[in-house]
C-alpha positions as CSV (number, residue, x, y, z in Angstrom):
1,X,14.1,12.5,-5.4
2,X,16.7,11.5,-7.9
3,X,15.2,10.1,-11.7
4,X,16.0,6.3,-10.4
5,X,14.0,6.7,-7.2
6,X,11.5,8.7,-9.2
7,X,11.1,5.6,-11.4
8,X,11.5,2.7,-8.4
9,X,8.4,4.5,-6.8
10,X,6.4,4.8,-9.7
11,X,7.0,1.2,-10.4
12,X,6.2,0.2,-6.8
13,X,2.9,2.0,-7.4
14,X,1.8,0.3,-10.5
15,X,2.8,-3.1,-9.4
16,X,0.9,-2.5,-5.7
17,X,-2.7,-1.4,-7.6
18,X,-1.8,-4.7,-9.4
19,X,-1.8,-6.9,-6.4
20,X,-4.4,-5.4,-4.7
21,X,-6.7,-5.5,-7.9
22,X,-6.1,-9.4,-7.7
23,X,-6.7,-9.6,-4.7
24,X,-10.1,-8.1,-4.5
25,X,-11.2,-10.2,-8.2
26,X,-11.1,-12.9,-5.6
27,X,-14.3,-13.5,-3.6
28,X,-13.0,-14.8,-0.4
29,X,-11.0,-11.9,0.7
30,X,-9.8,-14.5,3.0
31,X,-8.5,-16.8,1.0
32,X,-7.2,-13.8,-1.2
33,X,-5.0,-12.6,1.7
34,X,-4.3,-16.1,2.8
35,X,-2.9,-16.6,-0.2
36,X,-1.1,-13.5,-1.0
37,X,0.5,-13.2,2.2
38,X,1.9,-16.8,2.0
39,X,3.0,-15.9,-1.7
40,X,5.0,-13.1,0.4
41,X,6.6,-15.4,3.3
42,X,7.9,-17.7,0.6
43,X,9.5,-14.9,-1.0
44,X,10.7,-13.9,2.2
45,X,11.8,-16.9,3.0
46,X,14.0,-17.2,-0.2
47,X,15.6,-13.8,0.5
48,X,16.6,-14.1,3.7
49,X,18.1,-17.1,3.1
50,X,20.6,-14.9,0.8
51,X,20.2,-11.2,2.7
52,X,22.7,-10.0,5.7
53,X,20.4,-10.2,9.3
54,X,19.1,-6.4,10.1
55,X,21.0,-4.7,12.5
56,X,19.8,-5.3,16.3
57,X,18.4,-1.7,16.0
58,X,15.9,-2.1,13.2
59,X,14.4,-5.2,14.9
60,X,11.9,-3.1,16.8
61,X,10.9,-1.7,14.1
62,X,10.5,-4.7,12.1
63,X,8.3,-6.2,15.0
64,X,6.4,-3.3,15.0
65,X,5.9,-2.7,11.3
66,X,5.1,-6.5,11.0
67,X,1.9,-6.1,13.5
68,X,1.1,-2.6,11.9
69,X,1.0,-4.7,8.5
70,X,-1.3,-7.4,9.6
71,X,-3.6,-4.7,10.9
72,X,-3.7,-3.2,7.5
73,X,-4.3,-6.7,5.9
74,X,-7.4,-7.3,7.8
75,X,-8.4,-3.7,7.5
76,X,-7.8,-3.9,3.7
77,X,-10.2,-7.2,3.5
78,X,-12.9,-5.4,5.7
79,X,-12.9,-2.6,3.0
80,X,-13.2,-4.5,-0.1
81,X,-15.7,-7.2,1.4
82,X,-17.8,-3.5,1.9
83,X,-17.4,-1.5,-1.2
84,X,-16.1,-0.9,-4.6
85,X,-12.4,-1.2,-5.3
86,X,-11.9,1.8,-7.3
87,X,-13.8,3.6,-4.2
88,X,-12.3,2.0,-1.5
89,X,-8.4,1.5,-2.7
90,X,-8.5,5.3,-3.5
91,X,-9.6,6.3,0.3
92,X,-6.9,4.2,1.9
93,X,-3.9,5.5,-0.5
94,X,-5.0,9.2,0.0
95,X,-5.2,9.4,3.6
96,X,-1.8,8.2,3.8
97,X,0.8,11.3,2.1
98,X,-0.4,13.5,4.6
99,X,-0.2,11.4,7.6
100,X,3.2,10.4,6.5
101,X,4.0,14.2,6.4
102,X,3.4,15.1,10.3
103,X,4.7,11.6,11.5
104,X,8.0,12.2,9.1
105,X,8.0,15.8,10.9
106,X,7.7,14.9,14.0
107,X,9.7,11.2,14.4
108,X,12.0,11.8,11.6
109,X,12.8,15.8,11.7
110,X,11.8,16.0,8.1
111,X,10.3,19.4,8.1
112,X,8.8,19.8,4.1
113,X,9.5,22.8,2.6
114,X,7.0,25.5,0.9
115,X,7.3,23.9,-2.7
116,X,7.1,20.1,-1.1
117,X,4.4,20.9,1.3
118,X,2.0,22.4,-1.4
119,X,3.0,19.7,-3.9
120,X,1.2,16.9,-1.2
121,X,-1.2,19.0,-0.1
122,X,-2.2,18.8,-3.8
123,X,-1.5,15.3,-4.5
124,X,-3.3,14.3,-1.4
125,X,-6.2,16.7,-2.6
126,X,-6.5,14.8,-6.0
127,X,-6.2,11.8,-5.0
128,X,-9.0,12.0,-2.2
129,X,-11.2,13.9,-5.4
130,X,-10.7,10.5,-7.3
131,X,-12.1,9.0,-4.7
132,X,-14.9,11.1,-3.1
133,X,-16.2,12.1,-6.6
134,X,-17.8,8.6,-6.6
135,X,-19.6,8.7,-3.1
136,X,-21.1,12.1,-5.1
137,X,-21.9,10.7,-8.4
138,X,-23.7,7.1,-7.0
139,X,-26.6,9.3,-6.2
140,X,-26.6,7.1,-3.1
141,X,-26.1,7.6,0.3
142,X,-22.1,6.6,1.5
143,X,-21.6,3.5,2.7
144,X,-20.2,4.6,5.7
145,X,-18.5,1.2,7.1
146,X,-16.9,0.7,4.3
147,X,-15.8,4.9,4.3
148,X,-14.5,3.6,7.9
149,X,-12.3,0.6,6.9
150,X,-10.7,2.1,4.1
151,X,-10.0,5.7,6.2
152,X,-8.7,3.3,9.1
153,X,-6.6,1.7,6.3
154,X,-5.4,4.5,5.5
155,X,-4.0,5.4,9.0
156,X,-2.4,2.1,9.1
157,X,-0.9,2.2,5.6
158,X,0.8,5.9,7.0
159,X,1.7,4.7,10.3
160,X,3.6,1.2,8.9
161,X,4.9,3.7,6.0
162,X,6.4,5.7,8.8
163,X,8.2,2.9,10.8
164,X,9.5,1.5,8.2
165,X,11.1,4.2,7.0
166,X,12.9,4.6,10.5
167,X,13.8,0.4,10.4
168,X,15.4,0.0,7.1
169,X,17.6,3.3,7.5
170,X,18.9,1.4,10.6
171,X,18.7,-2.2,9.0
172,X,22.2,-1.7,7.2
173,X,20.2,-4.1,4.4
174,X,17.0,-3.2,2.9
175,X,16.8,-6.3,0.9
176,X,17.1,-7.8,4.7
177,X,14.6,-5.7,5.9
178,X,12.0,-6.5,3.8
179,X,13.1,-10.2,3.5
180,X,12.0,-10.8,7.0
181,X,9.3,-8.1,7.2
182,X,7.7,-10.2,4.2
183,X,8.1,-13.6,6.1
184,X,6.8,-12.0,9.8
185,X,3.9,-10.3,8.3
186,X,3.2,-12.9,6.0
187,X,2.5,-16.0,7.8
188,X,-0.4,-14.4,10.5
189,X,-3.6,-14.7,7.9
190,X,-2.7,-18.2,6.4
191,X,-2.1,-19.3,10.1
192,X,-5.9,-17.6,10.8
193,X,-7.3,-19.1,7.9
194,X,-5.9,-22.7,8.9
195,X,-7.0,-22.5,12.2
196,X,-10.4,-21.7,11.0
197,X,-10.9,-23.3,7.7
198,X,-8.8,-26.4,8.9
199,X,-9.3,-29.2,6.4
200,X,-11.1,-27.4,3.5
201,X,-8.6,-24.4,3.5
202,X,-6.4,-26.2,0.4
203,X,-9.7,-27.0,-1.2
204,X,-10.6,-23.6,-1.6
205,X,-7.6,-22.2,-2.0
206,X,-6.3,-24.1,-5.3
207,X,-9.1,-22.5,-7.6
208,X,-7.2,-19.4,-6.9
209,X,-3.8,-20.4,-6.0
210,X,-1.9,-19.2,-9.0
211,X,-3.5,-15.3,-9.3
212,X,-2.9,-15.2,-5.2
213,X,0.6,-16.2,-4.8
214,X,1.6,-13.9,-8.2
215,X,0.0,-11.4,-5.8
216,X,2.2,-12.4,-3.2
217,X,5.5,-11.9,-5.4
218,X,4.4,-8.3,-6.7
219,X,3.4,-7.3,-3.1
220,X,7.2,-8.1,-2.2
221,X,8.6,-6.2,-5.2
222,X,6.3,-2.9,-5.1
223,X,7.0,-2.4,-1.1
224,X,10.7,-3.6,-1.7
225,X,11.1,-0.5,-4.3
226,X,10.0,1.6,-1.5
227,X,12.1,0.5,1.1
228,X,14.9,0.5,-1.2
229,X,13.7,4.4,-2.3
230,X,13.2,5.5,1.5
231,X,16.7,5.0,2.0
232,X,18.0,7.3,-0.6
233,X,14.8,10.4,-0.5
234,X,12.6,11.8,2.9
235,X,9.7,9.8,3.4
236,X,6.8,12.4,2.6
237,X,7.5,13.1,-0.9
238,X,7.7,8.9,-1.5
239,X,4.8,8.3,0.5
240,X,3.0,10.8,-2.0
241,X,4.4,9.7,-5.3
242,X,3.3,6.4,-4.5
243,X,0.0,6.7,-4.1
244,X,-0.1,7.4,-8.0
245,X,-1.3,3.9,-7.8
246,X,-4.8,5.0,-7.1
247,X,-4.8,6.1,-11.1
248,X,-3.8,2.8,-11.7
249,X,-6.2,1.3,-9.8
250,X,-9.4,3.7,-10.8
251,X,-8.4,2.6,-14.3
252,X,-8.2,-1.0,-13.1
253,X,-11.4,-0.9,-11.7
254,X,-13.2,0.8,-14.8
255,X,-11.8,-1.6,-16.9
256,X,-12.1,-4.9,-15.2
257,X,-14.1,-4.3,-12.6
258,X,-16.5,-2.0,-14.7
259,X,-16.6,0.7,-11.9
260,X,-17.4,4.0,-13.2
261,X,-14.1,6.8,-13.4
262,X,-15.9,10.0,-15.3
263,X,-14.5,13.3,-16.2
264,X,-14.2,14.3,-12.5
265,X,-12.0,12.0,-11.7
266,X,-10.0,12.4,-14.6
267,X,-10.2,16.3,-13.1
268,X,-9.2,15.0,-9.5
269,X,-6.1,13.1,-10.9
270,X,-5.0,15.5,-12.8
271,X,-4.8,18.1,-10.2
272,X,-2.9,15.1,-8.7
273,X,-0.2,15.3,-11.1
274,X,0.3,18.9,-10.5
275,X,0.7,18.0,-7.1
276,X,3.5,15.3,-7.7
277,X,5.1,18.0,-10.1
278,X,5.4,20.8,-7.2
279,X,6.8,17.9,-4.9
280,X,9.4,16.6,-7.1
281,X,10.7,20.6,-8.3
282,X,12.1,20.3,-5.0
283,X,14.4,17.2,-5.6
């Protein structure tokens, strides 16, 4: 975990609570994905018209990533049609560290040692605080579809994390990679949403057109920084450090959203930073 990956993954995590924030500010979380995932395709489109091809051995894994994505997109749109977005995006970035951990031990041989280990354990801990603190604090029952989706999201955001990080290792391009990872998993919801919507989809989508494809572009930079950063550091202590991004987004969603984030969550993420601190003394 060199400074510059450091930075590329902290990055990545600022610019992913950014997209997401967008997309849940619009209404139709159809449309919202419709619109970032073709945002994304074009992008895709673009780069791997200038990229190398993958290597024959990552296209599995791209396959596989790309239907493990669109899972996560419809997942992602079940979970903020349900709840809040400073509740919901915190429960499907938490989950993931520690998933990533056992898959990366078990598929990848990356066995974490004692310093790494306790530093997600931590992070994870904090970052599930900033989210369950608000189930707590409502002083309403949970909403437990909506716990579901975004647990379920979760599990999908580790397992994709975890493929990936197996594909573009064997990819010999990462900008390739996610060049055609971008325009695979891209085009699935707007091709849902035309067969559906049919005539009225570009109706509805030009109110919103602008803030969905910007989406689009920031979804391919934040997960290009961390294909480009699995490549160069093990996959657990990245899939940790990016889920900073829930600070980002509580803050979002207490400032624009006007969601409640309190003391204890300040608590939570701060025992989240700890946690990020013990995972990085061991880079």
């Amino acid at each position: 975990m060199t400074p510059l990956v450091v930075a590329a993954v902290l990055m990545a995590a600022v610019t992913h609570a950014s997209w997401n924030a967008i997309a849940h500010g619009i209404r139709d979380q159809l449309l919202a994905f419709t619109l970032v995932g073709g945002g994304g395709a074009v992008c895709g489109l673009a780069l791997a018209a200038v990229t190398p091809l993958p290597a024959a051995g990552a296209w599995p894994f791209l396959l596989a990533s790309a239907v493990l994505h669109i899972v996560y997109q419809a997942l992602l749109m079940q979970s903020f049609r349900l709840g809040d977005f400073g509740q919901m995006y915190p429960i499907a970035r938490g989950t993931a560290p520690l998933v990533v951990t056992v898959l990366a031990a078990v598929f990848v041989h990356e066995l974490p040692d004692g310093w790494a280990l306790a530093g997600v354990a931590l992070a994870s801990t904090g970052l599930v605080g900033v989210a369950l603190w608000g189930i707590r604090g409502s002083g309403t029952r949970p909403h437990w579809p909506a716990l579901v989706a975004a647990l379920a999201t979760g599990l999908a955001i580790a397992s994709y994390t975890t493929v990936d990080g197996l594909g573009v290792r064997a990819s010999g391009s990462s900008l390739g990679y996610i060049a055609w990872l971008m325009l695979l998993e891209g085009i699935a919801i707007p091709a849902y949403a035309l067969a559906t919507r049919r005539g009225r989809l570009l109706t509805e989508l030009r109110p919103f057109a602008l803030r969905g494809l910007a989406g689009g572009v920031l979804s391919v930079f934040a997960y290009g920084l961390v294909l480009w950063a699995q490549t160069r550091a093990p996959l657990a202590p990245i899939a940790a450090l990016r889920e900073s991004s829930i600070i980002v987004g509580a803050a979002i969603g207490a400032l624009f959203f006007k969601e409640r984030f309190g003391a204890p969550r300040i608590a939570a993420a701060g025992l989240m930073v700890i946690g990020i601190g013990l995972m990085l003394h061991t880079g």
